[in-house]
N, C-alpha and C positions, 0 to 999 in steps of 0.2 A: 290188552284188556284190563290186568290187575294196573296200571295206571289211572287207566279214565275212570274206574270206579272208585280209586281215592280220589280223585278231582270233585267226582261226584257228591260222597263222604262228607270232604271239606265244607264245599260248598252247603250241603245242608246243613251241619253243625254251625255255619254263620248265620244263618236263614233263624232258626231257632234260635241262639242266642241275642238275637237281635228283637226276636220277637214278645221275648221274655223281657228286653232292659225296659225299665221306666222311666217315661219321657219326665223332664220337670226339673226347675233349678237347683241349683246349690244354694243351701242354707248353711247359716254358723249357729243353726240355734239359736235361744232365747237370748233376748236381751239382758249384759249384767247388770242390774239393779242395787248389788252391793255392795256396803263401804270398807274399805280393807279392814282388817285386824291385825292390832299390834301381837303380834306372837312372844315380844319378851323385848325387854330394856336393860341396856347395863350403863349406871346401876340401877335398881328395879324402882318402878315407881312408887311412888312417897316414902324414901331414904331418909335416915335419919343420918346426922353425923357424916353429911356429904363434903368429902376435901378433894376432890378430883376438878377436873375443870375439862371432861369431856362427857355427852353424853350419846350414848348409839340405840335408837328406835328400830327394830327388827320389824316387817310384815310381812303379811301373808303372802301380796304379791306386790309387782311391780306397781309406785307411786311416783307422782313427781307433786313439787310444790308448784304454787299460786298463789301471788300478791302476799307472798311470806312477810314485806317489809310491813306491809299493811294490815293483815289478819293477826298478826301472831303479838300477842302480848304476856309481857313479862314484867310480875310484880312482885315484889317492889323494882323498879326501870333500872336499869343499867347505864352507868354513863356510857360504856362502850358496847358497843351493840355485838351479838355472839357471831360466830359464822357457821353459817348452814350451811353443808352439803349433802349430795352433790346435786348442782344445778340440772343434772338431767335425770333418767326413769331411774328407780334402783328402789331393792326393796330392803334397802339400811337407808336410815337420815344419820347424820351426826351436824351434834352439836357442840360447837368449838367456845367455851366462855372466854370472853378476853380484859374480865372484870375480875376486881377481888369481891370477894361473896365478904358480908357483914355476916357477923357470927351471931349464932341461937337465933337465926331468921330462917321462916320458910319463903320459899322461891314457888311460884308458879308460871310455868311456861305455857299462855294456852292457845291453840294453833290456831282456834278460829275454823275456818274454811280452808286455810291454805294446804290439806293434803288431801289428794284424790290419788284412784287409781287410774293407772297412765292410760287404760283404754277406753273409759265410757266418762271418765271425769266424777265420779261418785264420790262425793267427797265424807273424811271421816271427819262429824260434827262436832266442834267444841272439845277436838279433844285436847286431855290438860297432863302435862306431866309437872308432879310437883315433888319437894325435897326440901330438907332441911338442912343446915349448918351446925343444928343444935340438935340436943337429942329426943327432941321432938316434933310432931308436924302442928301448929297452930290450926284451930278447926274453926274458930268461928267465922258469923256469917250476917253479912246484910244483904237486905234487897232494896228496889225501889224503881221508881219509872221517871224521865226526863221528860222536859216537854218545851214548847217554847214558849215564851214569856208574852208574846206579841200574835205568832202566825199561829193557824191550825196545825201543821204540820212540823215534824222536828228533823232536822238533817239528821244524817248517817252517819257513823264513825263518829260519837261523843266519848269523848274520857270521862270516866268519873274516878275521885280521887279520893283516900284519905290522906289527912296530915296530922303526925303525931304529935299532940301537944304535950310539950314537956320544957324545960325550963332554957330552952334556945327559940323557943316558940316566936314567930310577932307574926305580924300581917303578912309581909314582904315575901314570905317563902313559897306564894303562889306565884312571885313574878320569878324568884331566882334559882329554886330548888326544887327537886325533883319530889316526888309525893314518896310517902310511901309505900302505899299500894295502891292499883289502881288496876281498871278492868275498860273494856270500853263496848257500847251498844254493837258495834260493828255494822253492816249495811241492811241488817233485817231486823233489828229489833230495839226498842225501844224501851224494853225495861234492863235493871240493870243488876248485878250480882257479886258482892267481892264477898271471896272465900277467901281462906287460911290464913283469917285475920287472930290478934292477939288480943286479950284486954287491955284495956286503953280508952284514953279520952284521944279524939281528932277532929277536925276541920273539914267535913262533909263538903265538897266540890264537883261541878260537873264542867266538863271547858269543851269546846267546838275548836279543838286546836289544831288551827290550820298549818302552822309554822313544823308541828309536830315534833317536837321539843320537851313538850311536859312544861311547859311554863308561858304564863300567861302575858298574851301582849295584846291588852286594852286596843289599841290601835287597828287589832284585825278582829281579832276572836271573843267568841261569845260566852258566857260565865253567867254560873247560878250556883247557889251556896245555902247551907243552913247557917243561917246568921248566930243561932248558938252550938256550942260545941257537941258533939255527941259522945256516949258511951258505948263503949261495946263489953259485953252482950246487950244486944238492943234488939227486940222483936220486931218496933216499928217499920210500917212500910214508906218509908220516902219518898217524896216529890220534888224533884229540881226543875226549877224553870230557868231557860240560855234565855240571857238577854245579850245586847251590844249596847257599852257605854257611848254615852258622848261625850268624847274627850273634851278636856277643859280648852279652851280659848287660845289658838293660836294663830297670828297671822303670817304667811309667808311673804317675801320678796314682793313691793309691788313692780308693776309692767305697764309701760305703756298701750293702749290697743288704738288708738284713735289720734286725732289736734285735740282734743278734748274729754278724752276719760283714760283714766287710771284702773287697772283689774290689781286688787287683792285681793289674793286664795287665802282659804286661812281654815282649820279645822274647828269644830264644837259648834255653837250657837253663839251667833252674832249680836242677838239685843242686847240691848246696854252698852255698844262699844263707843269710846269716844276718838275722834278723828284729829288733825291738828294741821293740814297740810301747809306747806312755808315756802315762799321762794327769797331764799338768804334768810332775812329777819323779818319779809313781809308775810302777812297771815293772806290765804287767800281763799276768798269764797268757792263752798264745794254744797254740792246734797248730792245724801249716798243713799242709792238702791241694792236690792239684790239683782246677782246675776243672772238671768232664767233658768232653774234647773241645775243649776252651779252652785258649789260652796265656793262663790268669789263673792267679793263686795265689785261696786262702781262706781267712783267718783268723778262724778262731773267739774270741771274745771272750764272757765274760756279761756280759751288759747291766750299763752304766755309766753313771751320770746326770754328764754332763760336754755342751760345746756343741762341744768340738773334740779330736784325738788327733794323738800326733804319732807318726811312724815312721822309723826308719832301719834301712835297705836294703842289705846286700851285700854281694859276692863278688868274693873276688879282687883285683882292682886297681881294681875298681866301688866306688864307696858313693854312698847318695842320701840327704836327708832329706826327710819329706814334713812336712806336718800339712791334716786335713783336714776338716771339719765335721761332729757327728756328729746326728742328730736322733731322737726316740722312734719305734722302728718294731715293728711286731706281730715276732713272736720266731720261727726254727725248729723246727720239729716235726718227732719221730723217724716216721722212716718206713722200712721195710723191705719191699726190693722184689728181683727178679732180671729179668736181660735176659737171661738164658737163655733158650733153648724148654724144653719137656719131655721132649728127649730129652739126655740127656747124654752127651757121648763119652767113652768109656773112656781118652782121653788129656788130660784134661782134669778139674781139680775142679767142681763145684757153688759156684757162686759166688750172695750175697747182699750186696744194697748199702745201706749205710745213709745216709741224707740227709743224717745228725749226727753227728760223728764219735763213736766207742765207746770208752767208758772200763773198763768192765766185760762180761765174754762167764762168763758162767754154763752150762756145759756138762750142769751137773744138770738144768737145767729145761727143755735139749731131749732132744729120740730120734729114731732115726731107724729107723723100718718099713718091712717087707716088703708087700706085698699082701695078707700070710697073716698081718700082724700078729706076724711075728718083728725083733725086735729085731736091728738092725745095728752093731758097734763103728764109730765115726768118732771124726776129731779135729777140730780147727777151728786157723783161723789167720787174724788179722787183718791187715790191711796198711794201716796208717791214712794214709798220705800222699792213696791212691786210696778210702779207703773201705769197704774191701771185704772181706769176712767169708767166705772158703773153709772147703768141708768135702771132709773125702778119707777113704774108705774102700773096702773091697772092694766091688767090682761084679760083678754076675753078669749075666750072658748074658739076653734076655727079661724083664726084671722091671720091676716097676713098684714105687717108694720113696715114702714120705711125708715130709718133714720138717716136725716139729713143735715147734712154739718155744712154751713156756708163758710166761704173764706173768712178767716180769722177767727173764726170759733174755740181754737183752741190755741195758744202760744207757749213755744217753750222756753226756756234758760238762756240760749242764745236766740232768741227776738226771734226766731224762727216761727209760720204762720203757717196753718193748714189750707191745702188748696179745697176745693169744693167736695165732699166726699159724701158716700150715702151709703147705708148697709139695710139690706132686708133681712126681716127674719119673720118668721110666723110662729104659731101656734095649735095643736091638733083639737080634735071633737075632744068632747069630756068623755066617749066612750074609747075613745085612745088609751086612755088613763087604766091606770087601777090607785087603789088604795090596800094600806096596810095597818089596823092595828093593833099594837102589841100589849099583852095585861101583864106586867112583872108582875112576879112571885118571889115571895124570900126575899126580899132587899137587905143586904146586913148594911149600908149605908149609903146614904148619899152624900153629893151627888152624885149621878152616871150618865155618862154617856152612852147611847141606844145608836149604836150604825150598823148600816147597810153598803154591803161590800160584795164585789162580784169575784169570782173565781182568782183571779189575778191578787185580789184583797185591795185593790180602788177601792175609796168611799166613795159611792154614789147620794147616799144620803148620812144625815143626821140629825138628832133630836137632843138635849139636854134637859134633864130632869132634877129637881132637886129637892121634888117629896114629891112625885105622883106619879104612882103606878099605872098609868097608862097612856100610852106614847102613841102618836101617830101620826104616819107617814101621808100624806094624800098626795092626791094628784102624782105619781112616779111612774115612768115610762114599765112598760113588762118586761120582768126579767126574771131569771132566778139568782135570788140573793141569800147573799149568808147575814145571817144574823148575830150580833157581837155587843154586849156592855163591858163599860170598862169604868172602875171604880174610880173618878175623879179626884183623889186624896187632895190633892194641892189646888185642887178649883179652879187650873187652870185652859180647863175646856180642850185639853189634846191629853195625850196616853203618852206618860213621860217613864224612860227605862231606868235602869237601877243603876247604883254603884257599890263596888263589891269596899271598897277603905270605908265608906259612908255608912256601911253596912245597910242598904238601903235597897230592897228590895222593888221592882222594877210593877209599874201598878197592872194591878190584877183584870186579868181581861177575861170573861166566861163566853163560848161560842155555844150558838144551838145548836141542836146535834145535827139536824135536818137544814138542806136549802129549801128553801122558801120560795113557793112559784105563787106570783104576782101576774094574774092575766089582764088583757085588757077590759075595762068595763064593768072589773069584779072589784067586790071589798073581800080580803082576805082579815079574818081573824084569828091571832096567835096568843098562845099563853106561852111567858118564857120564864120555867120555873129555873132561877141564878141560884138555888141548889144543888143543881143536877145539870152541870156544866152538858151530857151526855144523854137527857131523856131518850130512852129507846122509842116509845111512843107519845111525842107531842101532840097537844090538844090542836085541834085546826080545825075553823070555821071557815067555809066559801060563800059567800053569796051574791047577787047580781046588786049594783051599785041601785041606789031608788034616788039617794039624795042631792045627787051634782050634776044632773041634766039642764041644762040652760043657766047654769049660776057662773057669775064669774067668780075670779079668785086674784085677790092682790098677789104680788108676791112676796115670797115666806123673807 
């Protein structure tokens, strides 16, 4: 009996405590949303009179690093780079210097992003440990924002630099020597801040240094500078604009690619070069194009029974010789083609490209029709460097063109003849279309160029002005476009970059703050006040086109 009534007992006592548990998961609690804290450093931070060449980071809990090589910056740089441990969680860093420290200098180590803690990744921001060799810490302070000299947008990871000028000073020490202080934007920001600076005059730099190195190499990385020196204490807010030179003139190794053409690569800008090509002591006839989309040249040559040729190359203060192997190879064929689509824009010729370059353009033996088989007047114009065979004539509104090129219409360098060829293309309604015009404001000079660029930064269109504040775009397909002038200083009708020996700053581009939507059928009206690179609130007028129904339009 006393048996089955502890059975009994039991069994209710689990019955109850069963009925009491709460159903429902397991939780860890809140999310941690905090950045660890340094609890203490030996030796403590901002030391004066530092001779140790260890330093140990205490915190609160468990961290590990991230993109240490690349977050963490130390100025004035170290030729040898410290070591940091330890590469897993722990809640000590040490740092191992494997450099001799310069004396009465302060050091700042600043970590960037590179420490979080090991379980939610919270990282602890900017933090900076600094220290002197001397018996003081240096406090002053610049600021200032980067930007790029060309694009809207500025890459991530910019150094900015000072260089101490004093009586070792020259140019050179941005290509061979390390700065001596420097900070860098890192991957979130754009402005920029070097602390525990000294008085002094220096050499204000900002570099895109890809090599990552601390020294500049023309050839990859991008550079912006104050062309006069600065002082410090200085209040000033600074602006450095990255540009990319174009290096001076050089050609490489030429190549065979054809029975008939020669590829030279070569860096910089091409115009002006002069060519010489020779087989032994004889001169031999060439014209040279660019490559499509290549920094090569192309020399055209007719097939030559020789085993080598020689060349000499250049511009300017450049000259190169080459000579280089030539062997039997199947020959170019003329071919005639367009990268156009079939629609053509009314600001714009009808362009055809020839593979070979064109010795003869026979006008008689093309035409150019209507849909209704009416005959259209055009001209033509060739442009043989690029190869390219334009035609321009009046365009009308809705139509659709044929051009027809008869055999022989066009001939190339080697007596090569076009077989029968014909290309369509049309044109849309005028309600297709939009229009765009722009009222400068503030011009501190002209000339400028006024374009129109799409997301990617294509120019779709362009305008040149060289005293009148108001630009306009017409007839251009809808789109949304950026809006861009750029101070023409050398009147050379393109946006030419800087060189930092030339001291020549790279020409000034102003963007509107706003894209600019162009619909069809509308005229859009814009004021682009080139004071205010950044207008918060642009002035813009919309309205319905009244003027270009039924009219035609030459092309621009």
């Amino acid at each position: 009996m006393l048996k089955n009534n502890s059975k009994y007992f039991l069994f209710l006592f689990v019955l109850i405590m069963a009925s009491c548990a709460k159903r429902g998961s397991i939780t860890g609690g809140s999310k941690d949303t905090l950045a660890p804290i340094l609890k203490a450093s030996f030796p403590k931070n901002f030391s004066t009179n530092f001779k140790g060449s260890e330093i140990k980071l205490t915190f609160d809990e468990f961290v590990k690093l991230k993109d240490i090589k690349k977050q963490l910056i130390i100025s004035p740089p170290m030729k040898n780079e410290p070591l940091i441990l330890p590469t897993t969680a722990s809640k000590t860093i040490t740092v191992k210097i494997n450099d001799t420290l310069q004396p009465n200098t302060t050091y700042s180590f600043n970590f960037g992003q590179s420490i979080e803690d090991n379980n939610e990744g919270n990282p602890y921001n900017q933090f900076k440990y600094v220290f002197s060799t001397g018996s003081i810490i240096d406090s002053l302070t610049i600021t200032g924002t980067v930007k790029d000299a060309y694009t809207k947008d500025v890459e991530s990871f910019v150094s900015v630099m000072l260089y101490e000028v004093n009586d070792k000073f020259n140019d050179s020490v941005v290509y061979k020597e390390s700065p001596r202080y420097i900070t860098n934007t890192l991957d979130s920001l754009k402005i920029f801040k070097l602390e525990n600076l000294k008085v002094g005059k220096y050499l204000l730099v900002a570099m895109k240094d890809y090599g990552s190195n601390n020294k500049f190499n023309p050839n990859k990385d991008k550079i912006g500078f104050k062309k006069q020196f600065i002082t410090i204490p200085n209040d000033t807010v600074f602006e450095l604009k990255l540009f990319k030179e174009v290096p001076p003139f050089k050609a490489q190794k030429p190549f065979q690619i054809s029975g008939n053409r020669i590829i030279v690569p070569y860096e910089g800008k091409a115009n002006g070069i002069k060519l010489a090509l020779k087989n032994k002591n004889a001169d031999l006839s060439t014209i040279v194009t660019q490559f499509p989309k290549k920094d090569s040249l192309q020399i055209w040559i007719k097939p030559a029974k020789t085993d080598s040729l020689s060349l000499a190359i250049s511009k300017e203060k450049y000259a190169k010789n080459f000579s280089f192997k030539i062997k039997e190879q199947k020959k170019d064929s003329l071919n005639i083609t367009t990268t156009q689509n079939s629609n053509v824009s009314f600001r714009s010729k009808f362009i055809l490209e020839s593979a070979t370059p064109l010795v003869k353009i026979d006008n008689s033996k093309m035409k150019l029709i209507t849909k209704d088989s009416t005959a259209v007047a055009f001209t033509t114009k060739y442009d043989e460097f690029n190869q390219q065979l334009q035609f321009d004539f009046k365009k009308e509104f809705s139509e659709n063109y044929t051009i027809i090129m008869m055999p022989g219409a066009v001939t190339d360098y080697l007596d090569q003849s076009n077989k029968k060829n014909s290309f369509s293309l049309n044109t849309k309604s005028v309600e297709e279309y939009g229009n765009l015009k722009v009222s400068l404001q503030n011009v501190k000079r002209f000339p400028v160029l006024i374009q129109l660029t799409n997301k990617t930064g294509e120019v779709l269109a362009t305008e040149y002005s060289e005293s009148n504040t108001k630009v306009e775009f017409s007839l251009i397909d809808p789109s949304l476009f950026s809006l861009r002038a750029i101070y023409d200083d050398n009147k050379n009708k393109e946006w030419d970059s800087g060189n930092f020996l030339a001291k020549r700053q790279a020409e000034e581009i102003i963007y509107f703050s706003k894209e600019i939507d162009v619909r069809a059928n509308w005229d859009v009206e814009q004021v682009f006040d080139l004071s205010i690179p950044y207008s918060p609130e642009p002035i813009k007028k919309v309205k319905p086109k009244k003027d270009l129904k039924k009219k035609s339009r030459s092309s621009f």
